[in-house]
GUZABA-707591 format. One record per residue (C-alpha): z, y, x; residue in three letters. Coordinates in steps of 0.2 Angstrom, whole numbers. Example, Ala and Ser with C-alpha at 12.3 -4.5 7.8 and 13.67 -1.06 7.14 Angstrom:
+-------+-------+-------+------+
:    up : north :  east : code :
+-------+-------+-------+------+
:    39 :   -22 :    62 :  ALA :
:    36 :    -5 :    68 :  SER :
+-------+-------+-------+------+
//
This chain:
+-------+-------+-------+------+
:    up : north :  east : code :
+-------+-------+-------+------+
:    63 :  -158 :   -39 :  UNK :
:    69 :  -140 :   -38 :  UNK :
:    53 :  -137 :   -23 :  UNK :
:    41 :  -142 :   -33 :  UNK :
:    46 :  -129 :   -49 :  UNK :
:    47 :  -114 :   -37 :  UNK :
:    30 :  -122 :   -28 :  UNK :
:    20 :  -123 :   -49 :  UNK :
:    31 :  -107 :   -51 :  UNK :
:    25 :   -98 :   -35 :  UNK :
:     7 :  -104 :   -39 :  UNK :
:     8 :   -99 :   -55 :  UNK :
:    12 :   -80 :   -51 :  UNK :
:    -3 :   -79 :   -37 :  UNK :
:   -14 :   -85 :   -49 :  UNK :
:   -12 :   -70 :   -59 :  UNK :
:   -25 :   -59 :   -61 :  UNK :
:   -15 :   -43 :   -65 :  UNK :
:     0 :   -45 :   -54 :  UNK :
:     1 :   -35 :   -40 :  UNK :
:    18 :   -43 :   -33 :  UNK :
:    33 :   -51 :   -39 :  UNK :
:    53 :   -48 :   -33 :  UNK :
:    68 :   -61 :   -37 :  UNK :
:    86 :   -60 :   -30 :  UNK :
:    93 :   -76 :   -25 :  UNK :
:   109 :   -83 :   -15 :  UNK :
:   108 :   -89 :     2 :  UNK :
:   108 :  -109 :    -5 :  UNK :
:    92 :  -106 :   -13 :  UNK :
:    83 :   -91 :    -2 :  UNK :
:    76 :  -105 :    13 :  UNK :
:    68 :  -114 :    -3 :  UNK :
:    57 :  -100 :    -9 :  UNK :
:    54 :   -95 :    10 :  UNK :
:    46 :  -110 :    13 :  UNK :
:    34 :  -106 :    -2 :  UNK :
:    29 :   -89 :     3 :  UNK :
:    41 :   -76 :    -3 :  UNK :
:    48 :   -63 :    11 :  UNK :
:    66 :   -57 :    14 :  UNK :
:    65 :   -40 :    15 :  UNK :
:    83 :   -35 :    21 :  UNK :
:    90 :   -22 :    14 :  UNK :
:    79 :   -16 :     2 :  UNK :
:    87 :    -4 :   -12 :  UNK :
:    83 :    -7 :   -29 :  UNK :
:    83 :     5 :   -41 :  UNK :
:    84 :     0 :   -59 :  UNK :
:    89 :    14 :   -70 :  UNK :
:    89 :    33 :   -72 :  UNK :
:   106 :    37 :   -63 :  UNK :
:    96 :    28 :   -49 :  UNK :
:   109 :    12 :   -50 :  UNK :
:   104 :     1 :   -34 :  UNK :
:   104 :   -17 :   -38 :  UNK :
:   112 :   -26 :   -21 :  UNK :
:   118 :   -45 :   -26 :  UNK :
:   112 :   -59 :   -15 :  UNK :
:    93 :   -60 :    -7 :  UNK :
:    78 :   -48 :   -13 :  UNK :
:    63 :   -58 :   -10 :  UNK :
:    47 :   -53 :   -12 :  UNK :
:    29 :   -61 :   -16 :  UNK :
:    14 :   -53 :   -12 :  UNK :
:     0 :   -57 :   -25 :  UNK :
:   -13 :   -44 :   -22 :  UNK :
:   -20 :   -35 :    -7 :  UNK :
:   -15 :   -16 :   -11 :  UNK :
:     2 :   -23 :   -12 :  UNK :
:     0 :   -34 :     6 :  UNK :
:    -9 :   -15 :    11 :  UNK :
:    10 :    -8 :     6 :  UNK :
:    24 :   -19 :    14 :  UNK :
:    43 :   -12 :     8 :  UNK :
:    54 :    -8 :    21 :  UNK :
:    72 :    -7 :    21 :  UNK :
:    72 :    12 :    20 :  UNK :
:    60 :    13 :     8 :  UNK :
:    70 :    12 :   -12 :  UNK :
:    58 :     0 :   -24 :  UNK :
:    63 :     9 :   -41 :  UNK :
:    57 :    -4 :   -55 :  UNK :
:    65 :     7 :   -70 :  UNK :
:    76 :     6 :   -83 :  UNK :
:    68 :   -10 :   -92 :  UNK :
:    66 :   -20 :   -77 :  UNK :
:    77 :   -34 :   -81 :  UNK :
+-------+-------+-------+------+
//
């Protein structure tokens, strides 16, 4: 059951017209499932999600890839995503 919500889910979000790509943290009993549906470990990766530049660092950031600039514009570990202050 829980593939098949993550698969509409995933579906869902790369149907979307004005999405460039989308970002979830999960915990290792879950991160195979959303592998298996496309999304891409990036380890590593430092979020940023407020002014004082706080890094968000709990479980698995995994990452879907919707539209080409953002295929074009892979994140790297060393590379800080900031997704500001009114991200979550």
């Amino acid at each position: 059951m829980g593939e098949r919500v993550v698969a509409a889910a995933t579906e869902h979000i790369r149907q979307q017209k004005d999405a460039d790509f989308a970002l979830l943290f999960c915990g290792e009993r879950v991160k195979s499932l959303y592998l298996r549906q496309g999304w891409e470990h990036v380890p590593g990766l430092k979020v940023i999600y407020d002014k004082d530049n706080k890094a968000y660092a709990d479980g698995y950031a995994l990452t879907l890839y919707v539209a080409d600039r953002a295929r074009a514009h892979r994140f790297a570990e060393d590379e800080p995503l900031h997704v500001g202050p009114m991200t979550w």
